[in-house]
C-alpha positions as CSV (number, residue, x, y, z in Angstrom):
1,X,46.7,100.8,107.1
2,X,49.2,98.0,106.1
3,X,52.1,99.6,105.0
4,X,53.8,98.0,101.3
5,X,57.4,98.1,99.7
6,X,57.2,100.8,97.3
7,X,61.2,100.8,96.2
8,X,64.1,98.5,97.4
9,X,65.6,96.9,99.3
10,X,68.8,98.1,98.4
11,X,71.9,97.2,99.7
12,X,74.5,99.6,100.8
13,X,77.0,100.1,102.8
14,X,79.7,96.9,103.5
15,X,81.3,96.7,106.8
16,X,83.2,94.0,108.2
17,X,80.6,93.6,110.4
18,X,77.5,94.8,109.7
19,X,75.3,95.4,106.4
20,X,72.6,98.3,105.4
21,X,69.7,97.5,104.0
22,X,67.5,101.1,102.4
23,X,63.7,100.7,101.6
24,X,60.7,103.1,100.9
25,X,57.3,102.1,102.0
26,X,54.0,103.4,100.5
27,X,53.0,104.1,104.7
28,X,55.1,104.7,108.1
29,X,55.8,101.8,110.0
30,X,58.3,99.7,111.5
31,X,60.9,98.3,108.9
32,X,62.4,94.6,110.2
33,X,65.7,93.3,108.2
34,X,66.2,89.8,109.2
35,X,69.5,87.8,108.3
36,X,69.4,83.9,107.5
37,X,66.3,84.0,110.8
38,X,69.3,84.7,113.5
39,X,70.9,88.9,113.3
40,X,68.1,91.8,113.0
41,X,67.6,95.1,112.9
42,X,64.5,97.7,113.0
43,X,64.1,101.3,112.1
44,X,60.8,103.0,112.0
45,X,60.7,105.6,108.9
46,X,61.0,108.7,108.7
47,X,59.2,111.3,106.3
48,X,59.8,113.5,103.4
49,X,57.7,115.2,101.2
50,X,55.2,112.9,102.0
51,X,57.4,109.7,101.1
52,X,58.3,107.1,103.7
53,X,61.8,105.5,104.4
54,X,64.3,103.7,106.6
55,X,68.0,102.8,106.7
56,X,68.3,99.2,108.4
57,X,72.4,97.9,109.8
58,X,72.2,94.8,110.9
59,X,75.4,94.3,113.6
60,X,77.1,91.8,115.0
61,X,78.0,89.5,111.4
62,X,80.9,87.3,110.6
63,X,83.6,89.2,108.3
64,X,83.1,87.8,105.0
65,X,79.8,86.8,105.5
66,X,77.7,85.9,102.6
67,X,73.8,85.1,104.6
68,X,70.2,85.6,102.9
69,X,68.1,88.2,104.7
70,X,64.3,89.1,104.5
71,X,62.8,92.9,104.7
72,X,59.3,92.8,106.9
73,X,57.2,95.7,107.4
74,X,55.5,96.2,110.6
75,X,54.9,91.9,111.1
76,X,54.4,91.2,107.3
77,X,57.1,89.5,105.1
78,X,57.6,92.0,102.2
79,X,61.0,90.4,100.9
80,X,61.6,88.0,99.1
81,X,58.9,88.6,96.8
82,X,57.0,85.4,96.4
83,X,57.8,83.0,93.4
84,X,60.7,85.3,92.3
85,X,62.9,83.5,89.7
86,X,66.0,84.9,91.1
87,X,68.4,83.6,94.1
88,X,67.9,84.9,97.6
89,X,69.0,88.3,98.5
90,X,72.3,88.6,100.6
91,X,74.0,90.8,103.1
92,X,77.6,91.0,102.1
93,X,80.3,91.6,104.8
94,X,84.1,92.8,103.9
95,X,86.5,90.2,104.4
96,X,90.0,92.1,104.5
97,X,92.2,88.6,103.9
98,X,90.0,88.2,100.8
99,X,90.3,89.4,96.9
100,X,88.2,92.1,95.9
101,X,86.0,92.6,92.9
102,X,84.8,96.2,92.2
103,X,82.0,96.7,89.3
104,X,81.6,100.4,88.2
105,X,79.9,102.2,85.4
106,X,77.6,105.5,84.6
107,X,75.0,106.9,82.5
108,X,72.1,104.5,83.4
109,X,68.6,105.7,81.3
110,X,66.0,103.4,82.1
111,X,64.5,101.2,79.2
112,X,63.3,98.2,81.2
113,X,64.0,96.2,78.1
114,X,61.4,97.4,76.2
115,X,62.4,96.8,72.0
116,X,62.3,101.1,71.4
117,X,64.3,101.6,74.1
118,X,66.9,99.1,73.2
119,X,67.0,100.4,70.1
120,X,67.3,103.7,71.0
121,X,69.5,103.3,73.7
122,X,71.0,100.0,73.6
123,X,71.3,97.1,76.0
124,X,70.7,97.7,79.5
125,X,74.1,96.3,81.2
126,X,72.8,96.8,85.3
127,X,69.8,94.2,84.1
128,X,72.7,92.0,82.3
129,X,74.6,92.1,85.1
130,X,71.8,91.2,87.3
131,X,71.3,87.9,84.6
132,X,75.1,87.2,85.2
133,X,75.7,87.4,89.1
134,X,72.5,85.2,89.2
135,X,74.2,82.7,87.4
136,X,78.2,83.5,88.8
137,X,79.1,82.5,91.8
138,X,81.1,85.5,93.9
139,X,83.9,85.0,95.9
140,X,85.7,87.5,97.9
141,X,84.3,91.1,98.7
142,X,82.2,92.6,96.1
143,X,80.8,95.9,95.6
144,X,79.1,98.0,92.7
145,X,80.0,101.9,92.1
146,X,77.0,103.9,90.4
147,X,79.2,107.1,89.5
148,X,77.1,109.5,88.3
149,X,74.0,110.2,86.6
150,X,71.6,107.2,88.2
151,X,68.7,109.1,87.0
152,X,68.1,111.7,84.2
153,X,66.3,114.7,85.4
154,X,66.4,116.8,82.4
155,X,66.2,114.0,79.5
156,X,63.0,112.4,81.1
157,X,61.4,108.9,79.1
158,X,57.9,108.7,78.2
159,X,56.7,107.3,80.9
160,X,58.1,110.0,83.2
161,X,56.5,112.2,80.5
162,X,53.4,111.4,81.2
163,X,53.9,111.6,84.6
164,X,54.9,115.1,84.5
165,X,52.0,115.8,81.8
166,X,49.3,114.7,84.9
167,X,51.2,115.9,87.7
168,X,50.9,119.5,85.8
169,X,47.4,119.3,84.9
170,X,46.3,119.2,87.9
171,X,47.9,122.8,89.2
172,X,48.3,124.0,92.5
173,X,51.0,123.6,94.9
174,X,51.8,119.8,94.4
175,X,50.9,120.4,90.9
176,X,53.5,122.8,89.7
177,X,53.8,126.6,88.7
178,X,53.3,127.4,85.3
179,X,56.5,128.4,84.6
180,X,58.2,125.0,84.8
181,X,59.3,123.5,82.5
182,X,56.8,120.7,80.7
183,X,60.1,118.0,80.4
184,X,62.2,118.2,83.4
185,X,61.5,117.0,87.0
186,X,61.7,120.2,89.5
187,X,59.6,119.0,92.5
188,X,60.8,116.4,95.2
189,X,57.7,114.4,94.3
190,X,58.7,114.1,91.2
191,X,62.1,112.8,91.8
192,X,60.9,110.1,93.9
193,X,59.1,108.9,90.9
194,X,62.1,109.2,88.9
195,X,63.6,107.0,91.0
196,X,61.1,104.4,91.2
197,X,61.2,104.1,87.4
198,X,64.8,103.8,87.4
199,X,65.4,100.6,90.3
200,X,61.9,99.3,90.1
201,X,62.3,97.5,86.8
202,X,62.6,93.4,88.2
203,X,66.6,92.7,87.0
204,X,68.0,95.8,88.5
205,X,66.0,95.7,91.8
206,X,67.1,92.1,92.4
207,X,70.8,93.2,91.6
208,X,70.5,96.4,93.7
209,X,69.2,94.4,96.7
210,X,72.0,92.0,96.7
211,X,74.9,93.8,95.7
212,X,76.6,96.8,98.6
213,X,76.4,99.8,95.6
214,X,77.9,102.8,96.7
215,X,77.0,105.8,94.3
216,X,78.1,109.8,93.8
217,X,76.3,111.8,91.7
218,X,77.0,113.9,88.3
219,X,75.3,116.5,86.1
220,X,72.4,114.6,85.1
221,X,71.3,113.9,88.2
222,X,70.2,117.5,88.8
223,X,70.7,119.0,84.9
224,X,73.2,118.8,82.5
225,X,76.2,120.9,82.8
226,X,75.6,121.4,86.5
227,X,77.8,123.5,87.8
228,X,80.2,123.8,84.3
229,X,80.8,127.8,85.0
230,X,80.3,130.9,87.4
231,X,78.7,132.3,84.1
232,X,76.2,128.5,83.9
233,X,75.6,129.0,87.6
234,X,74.0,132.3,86.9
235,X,72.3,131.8,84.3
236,X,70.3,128.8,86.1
237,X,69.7,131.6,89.2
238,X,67.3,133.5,86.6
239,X,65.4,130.3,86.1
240,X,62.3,130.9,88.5
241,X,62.0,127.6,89.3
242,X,65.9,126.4,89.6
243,X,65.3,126.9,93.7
244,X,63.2,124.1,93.7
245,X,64.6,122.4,91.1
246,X,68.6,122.1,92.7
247,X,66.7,122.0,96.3
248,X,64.2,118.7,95.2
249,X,67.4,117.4,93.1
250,X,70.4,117.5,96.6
251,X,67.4,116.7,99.1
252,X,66.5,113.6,96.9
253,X,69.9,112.6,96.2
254,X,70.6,113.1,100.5
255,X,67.7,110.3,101.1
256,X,68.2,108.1,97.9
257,X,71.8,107.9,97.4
258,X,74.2,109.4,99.7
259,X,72.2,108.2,103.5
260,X,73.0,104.4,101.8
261,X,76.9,105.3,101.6
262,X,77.9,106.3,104.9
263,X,78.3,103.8,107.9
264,X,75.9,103.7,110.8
265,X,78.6,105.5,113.0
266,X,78.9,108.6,110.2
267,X,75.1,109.0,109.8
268,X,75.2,109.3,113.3
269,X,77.9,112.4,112.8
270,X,75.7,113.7,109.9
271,X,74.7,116.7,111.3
272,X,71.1,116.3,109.3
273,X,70.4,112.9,110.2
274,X,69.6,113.2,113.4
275,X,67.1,115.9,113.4
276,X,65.4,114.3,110.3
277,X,64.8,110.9,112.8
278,X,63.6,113.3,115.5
279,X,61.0,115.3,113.6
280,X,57.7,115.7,114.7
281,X,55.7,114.4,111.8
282,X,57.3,115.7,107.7
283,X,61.3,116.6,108.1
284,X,60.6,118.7,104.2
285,X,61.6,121.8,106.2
286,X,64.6,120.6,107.2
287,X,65.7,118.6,103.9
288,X,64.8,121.6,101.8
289,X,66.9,123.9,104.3
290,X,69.7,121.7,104.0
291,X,70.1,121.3,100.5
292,X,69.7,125.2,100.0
293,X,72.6,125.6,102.1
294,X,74.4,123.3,100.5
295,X,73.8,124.1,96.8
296,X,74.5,127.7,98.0
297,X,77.8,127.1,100.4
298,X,79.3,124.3,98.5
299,X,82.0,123.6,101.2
300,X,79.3,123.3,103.6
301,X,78.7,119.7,103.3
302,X,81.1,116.7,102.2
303,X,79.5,114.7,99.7
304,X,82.6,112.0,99.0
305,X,83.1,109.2,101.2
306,X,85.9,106.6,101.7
307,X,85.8,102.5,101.9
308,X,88.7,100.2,102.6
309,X,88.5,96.5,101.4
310,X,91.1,94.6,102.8
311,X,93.9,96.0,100.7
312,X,92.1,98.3,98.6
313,X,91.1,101.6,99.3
314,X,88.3,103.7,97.8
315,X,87.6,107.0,97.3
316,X,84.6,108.4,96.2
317,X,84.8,112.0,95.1
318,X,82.1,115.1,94.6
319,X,83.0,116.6,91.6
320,X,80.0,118.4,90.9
321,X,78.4,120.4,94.2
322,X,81.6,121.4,95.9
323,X,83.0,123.2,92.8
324,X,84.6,126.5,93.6
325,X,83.3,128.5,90.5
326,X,85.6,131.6,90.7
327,X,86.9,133.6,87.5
328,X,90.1,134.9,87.9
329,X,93.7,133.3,87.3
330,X,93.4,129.7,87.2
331,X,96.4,128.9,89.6
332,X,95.6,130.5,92.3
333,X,92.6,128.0,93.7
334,X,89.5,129.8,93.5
335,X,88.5,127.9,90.9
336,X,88.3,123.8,91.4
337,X,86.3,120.8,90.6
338,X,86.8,120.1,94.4
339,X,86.5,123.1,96.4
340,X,89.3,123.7,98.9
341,X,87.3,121.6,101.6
342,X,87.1,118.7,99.1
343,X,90.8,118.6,98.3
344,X,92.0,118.7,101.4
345,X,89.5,115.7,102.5
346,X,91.2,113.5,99.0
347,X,94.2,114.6,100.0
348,X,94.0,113.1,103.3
349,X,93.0,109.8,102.1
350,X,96.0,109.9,99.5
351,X,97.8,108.0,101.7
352,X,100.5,105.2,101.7
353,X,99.9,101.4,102.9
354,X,96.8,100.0,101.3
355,X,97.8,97.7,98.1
356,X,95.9,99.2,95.9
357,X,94.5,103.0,95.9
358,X,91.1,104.0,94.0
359,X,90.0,107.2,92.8
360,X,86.2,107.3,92.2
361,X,85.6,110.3,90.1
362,X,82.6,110.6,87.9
363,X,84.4,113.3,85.7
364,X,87.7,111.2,84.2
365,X,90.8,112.8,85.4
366,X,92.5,111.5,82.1
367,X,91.0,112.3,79.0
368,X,92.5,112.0,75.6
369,X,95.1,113.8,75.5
370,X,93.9,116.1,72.7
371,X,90.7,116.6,74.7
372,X,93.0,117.5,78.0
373,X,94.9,120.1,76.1
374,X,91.5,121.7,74.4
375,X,89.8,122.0,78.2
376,X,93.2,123.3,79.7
377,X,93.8,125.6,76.8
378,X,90.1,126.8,77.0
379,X,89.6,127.4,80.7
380,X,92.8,129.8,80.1
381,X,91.4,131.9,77.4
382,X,88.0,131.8,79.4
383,X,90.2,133.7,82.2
384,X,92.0,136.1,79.5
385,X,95.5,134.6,78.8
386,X,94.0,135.9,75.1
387,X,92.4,138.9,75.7
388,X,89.2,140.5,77.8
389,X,87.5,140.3,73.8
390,X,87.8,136.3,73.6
391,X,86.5,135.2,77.4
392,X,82.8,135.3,76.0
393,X,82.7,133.3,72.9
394,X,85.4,131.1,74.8
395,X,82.3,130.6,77.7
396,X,79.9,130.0,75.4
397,X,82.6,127.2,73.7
398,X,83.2,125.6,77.4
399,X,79.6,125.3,77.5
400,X,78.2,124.2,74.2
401,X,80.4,121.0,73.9
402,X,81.2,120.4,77.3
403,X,84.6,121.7,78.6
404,X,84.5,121.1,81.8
405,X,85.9,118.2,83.6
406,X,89.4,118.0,85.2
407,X,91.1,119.6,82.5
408,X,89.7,122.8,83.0
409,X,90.1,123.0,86.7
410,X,93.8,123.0,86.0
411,X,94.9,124.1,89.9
412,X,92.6,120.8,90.6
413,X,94.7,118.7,88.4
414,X,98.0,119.7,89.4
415,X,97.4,119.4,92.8
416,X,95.7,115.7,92.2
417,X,98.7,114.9,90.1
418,X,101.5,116.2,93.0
419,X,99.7,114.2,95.3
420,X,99.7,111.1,93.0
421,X,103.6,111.8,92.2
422,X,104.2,111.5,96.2
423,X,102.1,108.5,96.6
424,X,103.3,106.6,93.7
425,X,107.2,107.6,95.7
426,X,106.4,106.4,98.8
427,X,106.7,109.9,100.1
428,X,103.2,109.0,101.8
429,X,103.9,106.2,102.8
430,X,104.8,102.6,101.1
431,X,103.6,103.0,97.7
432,X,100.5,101.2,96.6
433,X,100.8,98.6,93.3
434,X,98.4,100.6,91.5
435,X,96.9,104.2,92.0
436,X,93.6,103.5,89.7
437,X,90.9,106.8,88.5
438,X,88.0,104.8,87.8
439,X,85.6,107.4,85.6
440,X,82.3,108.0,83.6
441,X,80.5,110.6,82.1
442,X,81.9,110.6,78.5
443,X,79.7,107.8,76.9
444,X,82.6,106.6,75.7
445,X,85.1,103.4,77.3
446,X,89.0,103.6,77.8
447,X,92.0,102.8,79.5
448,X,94.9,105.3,79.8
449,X,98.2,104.4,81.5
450,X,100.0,107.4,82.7
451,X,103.6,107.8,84.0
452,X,104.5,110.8,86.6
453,X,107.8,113.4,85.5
454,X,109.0,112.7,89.1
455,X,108.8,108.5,88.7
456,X,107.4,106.2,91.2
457,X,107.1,102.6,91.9
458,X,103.3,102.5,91.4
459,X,101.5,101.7,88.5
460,X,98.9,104.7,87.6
461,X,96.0,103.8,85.3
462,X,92.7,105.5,83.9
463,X,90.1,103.1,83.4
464,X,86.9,104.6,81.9
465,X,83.5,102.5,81.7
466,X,80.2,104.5,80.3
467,X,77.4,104.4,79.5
468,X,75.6,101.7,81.5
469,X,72.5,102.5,78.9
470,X,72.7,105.6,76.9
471,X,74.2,105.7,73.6
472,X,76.6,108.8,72.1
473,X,75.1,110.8,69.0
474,X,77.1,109.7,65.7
475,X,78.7,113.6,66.0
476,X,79.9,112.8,69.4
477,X,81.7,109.3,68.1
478,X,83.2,111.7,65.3
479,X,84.6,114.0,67.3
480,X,86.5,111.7,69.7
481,X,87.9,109.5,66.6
482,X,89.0,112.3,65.3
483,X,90.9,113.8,68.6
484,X,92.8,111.1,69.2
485,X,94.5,111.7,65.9
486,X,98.1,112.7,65.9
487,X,97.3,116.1,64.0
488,X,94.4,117.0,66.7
489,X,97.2,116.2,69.4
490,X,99.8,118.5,67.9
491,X,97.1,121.6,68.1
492,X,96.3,120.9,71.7
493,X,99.8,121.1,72.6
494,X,99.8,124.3,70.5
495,X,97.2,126.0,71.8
496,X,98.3,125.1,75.4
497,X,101.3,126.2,75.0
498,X,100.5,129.7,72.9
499,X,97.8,130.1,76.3
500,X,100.6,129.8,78.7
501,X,99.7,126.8,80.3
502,X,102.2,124.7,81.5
503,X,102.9,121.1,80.9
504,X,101.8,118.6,83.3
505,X,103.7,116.3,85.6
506,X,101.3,113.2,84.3
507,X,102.0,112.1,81.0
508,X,99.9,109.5,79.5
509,X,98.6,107.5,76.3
510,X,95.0,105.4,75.5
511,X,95.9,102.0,75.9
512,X,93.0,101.1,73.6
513,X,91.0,102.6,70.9
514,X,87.3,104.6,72.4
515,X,84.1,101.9,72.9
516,X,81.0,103.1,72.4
517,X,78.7,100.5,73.7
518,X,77.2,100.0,76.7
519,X,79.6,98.6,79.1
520,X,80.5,97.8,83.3
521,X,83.9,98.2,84.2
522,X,85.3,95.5,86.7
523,X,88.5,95.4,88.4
524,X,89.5,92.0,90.1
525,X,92.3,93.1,93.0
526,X,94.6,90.1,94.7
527,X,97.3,91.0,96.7
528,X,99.0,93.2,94.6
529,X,97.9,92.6,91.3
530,X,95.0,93.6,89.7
531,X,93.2,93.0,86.8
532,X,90.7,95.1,84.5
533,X,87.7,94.1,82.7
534,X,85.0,95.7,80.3
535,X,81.9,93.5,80.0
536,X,79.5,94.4,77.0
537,X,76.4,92.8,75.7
538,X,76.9,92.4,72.1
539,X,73.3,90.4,71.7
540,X,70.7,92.6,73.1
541,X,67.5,91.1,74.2
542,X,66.0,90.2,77.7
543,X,68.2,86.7,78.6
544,X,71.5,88.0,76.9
545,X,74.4,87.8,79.1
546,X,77.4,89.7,79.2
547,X,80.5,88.7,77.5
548,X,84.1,90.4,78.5
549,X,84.8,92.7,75.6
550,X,88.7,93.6,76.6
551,X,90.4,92.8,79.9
552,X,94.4,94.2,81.1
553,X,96.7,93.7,83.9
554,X,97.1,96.7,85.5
């Protein structure tokens, strides 16, 4: 049987010398990436839950290289597709001399255009970017950040609707139990579907195959509020089928996202990889096992991963799996939005000598301030600093609008924010320009400059950019307005302070009012400046392109 591209190619990891290229095929076979007819590579693919894949790095490239490249499958020509209105696909290289352009953003619901959607959810800004790079010329090194929810596995479109309605119909194992739930993906099969609806739509999949994306993931990606509470986590362990929902949701995310962020040299050290190539026939077994394990022993498995471009340095962080969930006193550490394995692998990469140092994390670590002091003052109560009688109804609060990003890991904060303090000195090492969190999540777009008690010579920013295509309810829009009001500012500190918890070392103020559109982030680096821009797409429709809504020197 001739095997067909049934998702991809995507293009993943940059290295100075080499490029990834990730596909799925309808069919094992041999998988061929050939760049500009000279470099090569072939994997054969390897099998999961029935589904059919392979990681292609092509070796031996100039730095800075910039060369089309075409995807074959066993000896037929797959990609390009023919008669494609869009530019060749290319393999990108990292040039460390050059400038660096990093596009981020978060919250991507798939609409693929079509007028409800838009409508509902507004314009689609990974299929406007996809119009603008085809028109833009690129120089330098160039890479897009997915942080957090790529796909929506518990708020599920029509079309994934229906797919669900068939796929439990028919019953049976591959069918689903009948306890599942009717709107939420649960099975590995069904994932895999969810992913082809969310990077098969034409724009995006031409913009995913020629742009190095590097992605993390965040709630929605397995359910909302994942992992928000020791008191959410059990909850979801009565669910009957949460085991194969949280198993289907990190195995998926393994194969679709994370495999495409590491380098050929650490998949070779992933200690999964290797038997997954060398299984005899379906490796479901040993996905399954490993995302049990690693749902169940969070510090088990490092999610984040690191990139240096030139001068800029990039850290992707986990802030969803590895959370330690515990319930006592909040300074002492057994409760972080890291896990004691994950802040002492961003800790290590806090270090001195790169121009410009980047914090990935799909969480903001700056909120408004109003919003920190409510989170802070909350996860205090939640442990008792009011009284045994208030740490329910102050769960059920955390929960029901959301309290639970870095704020309310306060041990996680300080300890980000000491470690920011030293960098920003030079006690690390010579002191970047800037120290930049690059966030999601909040469906809302900001920029916060922050300033550290202890000083420092670096520049330390907040730059927010969500959704990608979502849109917050009216309530939502409400309720940040409102708390970024003096009076709402003057209760936080209140309540903070009546809680017992202490003021942080980071001080900081929005440098702009909340957006609420659909927007990517961009930050343009040169030497040691750096520049930050929010693209919007005020005129929705199929051809509009992008304008910058706000840029700031950072």
């Amino acid at each position: 049987m001739t095997a067909s591209l049934l998702l991809g190619p995507l293009l993943r990891h940059p290295g100075e010398t080499t490029s990834t290229v990730w596909v799925e095929t309808d069919a094992p076979c041999a998988v061929r990436v050939v760049v500009d007819g000279a470099a090569e590579a072939t994997a054969r693919t390897f099998t999961v839950h029935g589904h059919h894949y392979a990681v292609c790095t092509v070796a031996g490239l100039a730095p800075g290289a910039r060369l089309p490249y075409e995807v074959f499958l066993d000896e037929d020509r797959v990609w390009p597709e023919p008669d494609s209105p869009f530019p060749p696909s290319t393999v990108h290289t990292v040039d460390p001399e050059a400038p660096t352009r990093l596009l981020y953003g978060s919250c991507h619901t798939p609409t693929h255009d079509s007028p409800e959607g838009v409508v509902r959810y507004g314009p689609d800004m990974l299929r406007a970017t996809a119009r603008r790079l085809a028109r833009e010329p690129v120089e330098g090194n160039l890479a897009l950040l997915l942080i957090g929810d790529q796909v929506y596995a518990d708020e599920v479109q029509e079309s994934m609707l229906a797919f669900l309605r068939e796929r439990r119909a028919r019953g049976g194992a591959r069918g689903g139990a009948r306890d599942d739930p009717d709107d939420e993906v649960v099975y590995y099969d069904e994932y895999a579907e969810l992913y082809r609806q969310a990077w098969s739509d034409p724009q995006v999949r031409w913009l995913l195959s020629t742009v190095p994306t590097l992605m993390v993931f965040d709630d929605h990606d397995v359910r909302d509020d994942w992992n928000t509470s020791a008191a959410w986590r059990r909850a979801m362990d009565r669910r009957p089928w949460w085991r194969r929902r949280i198993t289907s949701g990190l195995g998926s995310y393994w194969v679709y996202q994370h495999l495409g962020n590491l380098s050929e040299q650490e998949r070779d050290r992933d200690r999964l990889w290797k038997r997954v190539l060398d299984a005899d026939g379906d490796a479901e077994d040993l996905v399954d096992a490993f995302a049990w394990q690693a749902h169940s022993e969070p510090s088990s498995y490092q999610w984040g991963h690191h990139h240096d471009f030139g001068g800029v340095r990039l850290v992707m962080a986990d802030t969803r799996c590895s959370r330690a969930l515990g319930e006592g006193d909040p300074s002492d550490g057994s409760r972080s939005i890291l896990g004691p394995q994950g802040h002492d692998w961003l800790d290590g990469h806090l270090t001195g000598g790169p121009d410009h140092v980047v914090v990935a994390s799909t969480v903001p670590v700056l909120l408004p301030p109003a919003v920190h002091r409510l989170e802070a003052w909350n996860e205090a109560v939640c442990a008792g600093a009011w009284g045994r009688w208030l740490t329910g109804p102050a769960e059920r609060l955390r929960q029901d609008i959301d309290l639970e990003h870095w704020a309310a890991f306060q041990y996680s904060f300080r300890r980000l924010s000491d470690a920011v303090g030293e960098l920003a000195r030079g006690e690390r090492g010579p002191a970047p320009a800037t120290v930049l969190f690059l966030g999601g999540d909040v469906h809302f777009s900001y920029l916060a400059r922050a300033r550290h008690r202890g000083g420092g010579a670096s520049r330390v920013t907040q730059l927010v950019s969500s959704p990608l295509c979502n849109q917050a309810p009216t309530s939502m829009r409400r309720m940040v307005r409102l708390s970024v009001s003096r009076p709402l500012r003057a209760i936080g500190w209140l309540l903070t302070r009546l809680a017992g918890v202490p003021e942080p070392d980071l001080s900081w103020d929005l440098g702009s009012a909340p957006y609420f559109g659909n927007t990517l982030g961009q930050v343009d680096f040169a030497g040691r400046g750096a520049r930050a821009s929010w693209y919007h797409c005020a005129r929705g429709g199929g051809d509009a392109l992008p304008d910058v809504r706000m840029t700031a020197d950072l």
